[in-house]
C-alpha positions in Angstrom: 12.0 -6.3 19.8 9.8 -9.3 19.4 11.8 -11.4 21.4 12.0 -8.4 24.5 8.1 -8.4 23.9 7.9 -11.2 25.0 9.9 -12.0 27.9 8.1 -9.1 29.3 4.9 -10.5 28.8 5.3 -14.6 29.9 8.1 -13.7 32.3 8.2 -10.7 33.2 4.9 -10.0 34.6 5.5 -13.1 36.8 8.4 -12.1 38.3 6.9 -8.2 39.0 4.3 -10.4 41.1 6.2 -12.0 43.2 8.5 -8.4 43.6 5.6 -6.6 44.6 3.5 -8.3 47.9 0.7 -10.0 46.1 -2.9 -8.6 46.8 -5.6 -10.1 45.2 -7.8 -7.3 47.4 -10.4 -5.3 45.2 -11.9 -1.9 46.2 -15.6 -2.7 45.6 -15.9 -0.8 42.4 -13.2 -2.4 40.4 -15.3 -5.7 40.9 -18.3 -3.9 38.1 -16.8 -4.8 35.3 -16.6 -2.1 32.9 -16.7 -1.3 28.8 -15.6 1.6 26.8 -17.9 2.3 24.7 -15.3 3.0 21.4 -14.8 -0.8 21.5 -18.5 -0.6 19.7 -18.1 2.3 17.8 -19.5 1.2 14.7 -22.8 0.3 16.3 -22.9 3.0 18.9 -22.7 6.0 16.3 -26.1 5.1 14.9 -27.6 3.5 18.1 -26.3 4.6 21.1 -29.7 3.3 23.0 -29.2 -0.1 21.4 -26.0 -0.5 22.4 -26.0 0.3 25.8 -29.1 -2.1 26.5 -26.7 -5.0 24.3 -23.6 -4.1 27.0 -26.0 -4.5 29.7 -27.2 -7.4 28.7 -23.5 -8.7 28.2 -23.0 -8.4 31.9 -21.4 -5.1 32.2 -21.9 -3.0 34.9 -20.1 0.4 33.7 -19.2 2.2 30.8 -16.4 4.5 29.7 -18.1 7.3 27.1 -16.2 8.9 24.2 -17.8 10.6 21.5 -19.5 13.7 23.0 -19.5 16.7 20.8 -20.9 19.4 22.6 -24.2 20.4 21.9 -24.8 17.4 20.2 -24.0 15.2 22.8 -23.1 11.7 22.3 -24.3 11.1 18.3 -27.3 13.2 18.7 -28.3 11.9 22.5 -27.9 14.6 25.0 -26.7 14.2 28.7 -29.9 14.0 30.1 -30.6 11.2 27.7 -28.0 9.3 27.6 -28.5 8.9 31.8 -32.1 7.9 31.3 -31.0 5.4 29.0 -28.3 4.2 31.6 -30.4 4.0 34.5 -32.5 2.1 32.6 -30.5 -0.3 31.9 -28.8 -0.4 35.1 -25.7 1.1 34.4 -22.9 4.2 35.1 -20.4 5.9 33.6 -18.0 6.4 36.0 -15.2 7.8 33.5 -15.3 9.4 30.1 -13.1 10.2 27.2 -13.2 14.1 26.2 -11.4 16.1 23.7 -8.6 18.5 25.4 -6.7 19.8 22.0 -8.2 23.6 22.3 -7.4 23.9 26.1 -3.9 22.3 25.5 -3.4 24.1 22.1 -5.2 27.2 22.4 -5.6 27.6 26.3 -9.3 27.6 25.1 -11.7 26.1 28.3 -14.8 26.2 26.7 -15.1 22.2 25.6 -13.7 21.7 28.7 -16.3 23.3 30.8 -18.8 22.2 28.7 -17.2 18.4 29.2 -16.6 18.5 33.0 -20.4 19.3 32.8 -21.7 16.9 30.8 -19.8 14.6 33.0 -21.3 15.6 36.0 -24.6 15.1 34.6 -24.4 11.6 34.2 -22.8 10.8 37.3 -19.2 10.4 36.7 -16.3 10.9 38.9 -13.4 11.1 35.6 -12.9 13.4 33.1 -10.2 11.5 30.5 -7.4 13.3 28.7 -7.6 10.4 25.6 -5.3 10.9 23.1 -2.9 13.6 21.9 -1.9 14.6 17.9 1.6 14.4 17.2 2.5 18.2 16.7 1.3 18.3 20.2 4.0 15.9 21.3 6.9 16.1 19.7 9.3 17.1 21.8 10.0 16.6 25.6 9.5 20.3 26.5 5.7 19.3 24.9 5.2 17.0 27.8 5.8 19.5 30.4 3.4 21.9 28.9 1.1 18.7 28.9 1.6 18.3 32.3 1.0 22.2 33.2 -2.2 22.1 31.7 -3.2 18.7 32.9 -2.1 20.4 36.4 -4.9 23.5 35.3 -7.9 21.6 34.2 -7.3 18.9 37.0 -8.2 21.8 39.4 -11.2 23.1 36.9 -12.6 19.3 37.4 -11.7 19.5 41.4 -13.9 22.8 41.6 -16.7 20.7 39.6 -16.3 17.4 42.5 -14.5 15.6 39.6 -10.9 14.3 39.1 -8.8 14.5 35.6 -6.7 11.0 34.3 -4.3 11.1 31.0 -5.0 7.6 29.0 -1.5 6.4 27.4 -0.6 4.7 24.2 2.7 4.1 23.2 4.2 7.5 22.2 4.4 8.2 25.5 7.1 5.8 25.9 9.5 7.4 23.2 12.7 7.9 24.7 14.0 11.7 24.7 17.6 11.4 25.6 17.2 9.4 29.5 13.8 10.3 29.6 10.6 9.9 28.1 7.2 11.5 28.1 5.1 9.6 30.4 7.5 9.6 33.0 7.8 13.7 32.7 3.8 13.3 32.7 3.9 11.0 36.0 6.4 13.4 37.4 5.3 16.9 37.0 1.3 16.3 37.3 0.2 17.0 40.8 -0.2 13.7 42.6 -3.3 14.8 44.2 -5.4 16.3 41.3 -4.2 13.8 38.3 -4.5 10.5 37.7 -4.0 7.8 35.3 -5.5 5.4 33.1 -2.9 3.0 31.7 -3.8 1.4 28.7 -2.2 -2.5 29.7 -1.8 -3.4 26.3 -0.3 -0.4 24.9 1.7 -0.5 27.7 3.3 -4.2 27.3 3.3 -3.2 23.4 5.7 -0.4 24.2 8.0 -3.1 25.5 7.3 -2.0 29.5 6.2 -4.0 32.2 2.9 -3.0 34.0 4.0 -4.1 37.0 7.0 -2.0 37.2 5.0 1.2 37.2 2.9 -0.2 40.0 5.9 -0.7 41.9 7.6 3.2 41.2 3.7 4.9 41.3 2.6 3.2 43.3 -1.7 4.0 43.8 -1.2 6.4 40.7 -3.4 3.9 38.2 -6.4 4.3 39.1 -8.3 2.8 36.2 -6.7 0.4 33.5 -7.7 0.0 29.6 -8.0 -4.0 29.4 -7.3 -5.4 26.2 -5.4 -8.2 24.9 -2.6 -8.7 22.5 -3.0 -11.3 19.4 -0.3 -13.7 20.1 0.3 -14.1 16.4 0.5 -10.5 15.4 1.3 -7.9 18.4 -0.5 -4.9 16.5 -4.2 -6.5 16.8 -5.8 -6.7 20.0 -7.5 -10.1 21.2 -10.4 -11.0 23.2 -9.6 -11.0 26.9 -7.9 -14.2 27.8 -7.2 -15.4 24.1 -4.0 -13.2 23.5 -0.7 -13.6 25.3 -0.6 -10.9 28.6 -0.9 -12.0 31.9 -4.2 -10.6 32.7 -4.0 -12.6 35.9 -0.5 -11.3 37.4 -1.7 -7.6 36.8 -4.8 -7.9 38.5 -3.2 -10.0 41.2 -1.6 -6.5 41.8 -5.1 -4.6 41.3 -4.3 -2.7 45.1 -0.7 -1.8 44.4 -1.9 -0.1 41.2 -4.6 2.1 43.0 -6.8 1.1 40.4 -10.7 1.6 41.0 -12.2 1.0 37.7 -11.3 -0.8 34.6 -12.3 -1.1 30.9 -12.2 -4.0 28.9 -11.3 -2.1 25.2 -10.7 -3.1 21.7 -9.2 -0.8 19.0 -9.1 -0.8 14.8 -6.7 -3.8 14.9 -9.5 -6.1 15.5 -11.1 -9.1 13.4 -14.6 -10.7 15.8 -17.3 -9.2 15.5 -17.0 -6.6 19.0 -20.8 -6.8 19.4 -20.1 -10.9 20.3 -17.1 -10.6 21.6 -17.8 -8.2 24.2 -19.7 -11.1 26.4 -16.3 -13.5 25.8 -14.4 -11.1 27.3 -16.5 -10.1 30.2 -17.3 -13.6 30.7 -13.7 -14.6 31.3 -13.0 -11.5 33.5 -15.9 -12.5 35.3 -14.6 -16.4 36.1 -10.9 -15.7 35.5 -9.5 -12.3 37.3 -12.0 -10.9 39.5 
């Protein structure tokens, strides 16, 4: 496995370049480089105004927002708030992360009304299916219910001027006979109301090529997760430009991909200290693949 790994990352990713026609063209947007905000959870929970003026200050333009709970907001900071305190600091939040379990589970839209306007409120133009629990996944028949109900808020977020994107780990990837659940996802979500966020490292940790989804769906990516893998140990994440995938051939292929905006992430698998770390990684974004 290590060894597949591997060759998909060092060769792989060089050889999908040069099969797909190389664009190095950016839509204007994708050139703000972006942060979500998760990557600083520790921090954000207790100072979400801090924060947000440290990522400024880090050179990020954008943020992606997770966290929001309703009527308490984001940890306490309401909407209205938390876009004062990003016009402030000169910064948008063009995406979010929002919880989908009830609607998916229970057919319950409440949170997700109460989500698609919260994210109008700050200005966004993505509402983010993030993450899924395993009972609600365990089977492939699970991924077409997904789908329908991705299908039925993608047209609730339509109604609202906003678009719906699923965000990937690697579960997706599990093979169900021929077939596996993020390609019944890609297949059976309506092409005009859903989009996706693929996660590049959870991607390449699955042991697929970004490059090759590009090239089959094509214009479907329309914002990336950007996160590196540790070259030592494939389960921690990296800073951006110290771990071993080819930031530079998937970016080279930023047009084929769709892709609009992009997040530079890290997860629990992590040793630096993010709040540092954060301007290494924009930093080499910055000079290396924009």
């Amino acid at each position: 496995m290590i060894k597949r790994r591997d060759f998909i990352i060092n060769s792989g990713l060089a050889l999908g370049a040069v099969a797909l026609a190389p664009s190095l063209a950016f839509a204007a947007k994708s050139k703000n480089i972006g942060i979500q905000l998760y990557t600083l959870r520790e921090a954000f929970s207790k100072d979400v105004k801090g924060v947000l003026e440290h990522v400024a200050k880090a050179g990020y333009k954008e943020v992606e927002t997770y966290g929001f709970a309703g009527e308490k907001g984001f940890f306490g900071t309401s909407p209205k708030d938390f876009k004062k305190i990003l016009n402030d600091n000169g910064l948008k939040a063009p995406s979010g992360h929002y919880d989908f379990k009830t609607f998916i589970k229970d057919n319950n839209a409440d949170f997700l009304k109460a989500s698609i306007e919260c994210a109008n409120q700050l200005g966004s133009d993505y509402v983010v299916i993030p993450w899924l629990e395993d009972a609600l996944r365990s089977q492939l028949d699970d991924y077409k219910r997904i789908a329908q109900k991705a299908n039925e808020a993608a047209l609730l977020c339509k109604k609202a001027g906003l678009k719906l994107a699923y965000h990937n780990h690697d579960f997706e990837f599990t093979k169900f006979g021929d077939q596996t659940g993020y390609g019944i996802l890609l297949q059976e979500t309506d092409k005009q109301l859903v989009d996706f966020e693929l996660d590049l490292y959870w991607v390449v940790r699955s042991g697929n090529d970004p490059l090759q989804l590009f090239q089959n769906h094509a214009g479907r990516f329309t914002m990336w997760h950007v996160k590196d893998m540790d070259k030592n140990n494939p389960a921690w994440n990296a800073e951006i430009g110290e771990g071993n995938i080819n930031f530079k051939a998937i970016f080279a292929q930023a047009k084929a991909s769709g892709m609009q905006h992009f997040f530079v992430e890290q997860e629990t698998n992590y040793s630096p200290n993010p709040m540092e770390s954060i301007k290494t990684s924009c930093q080499y974004v910055s000079k290396q693949l924009l």
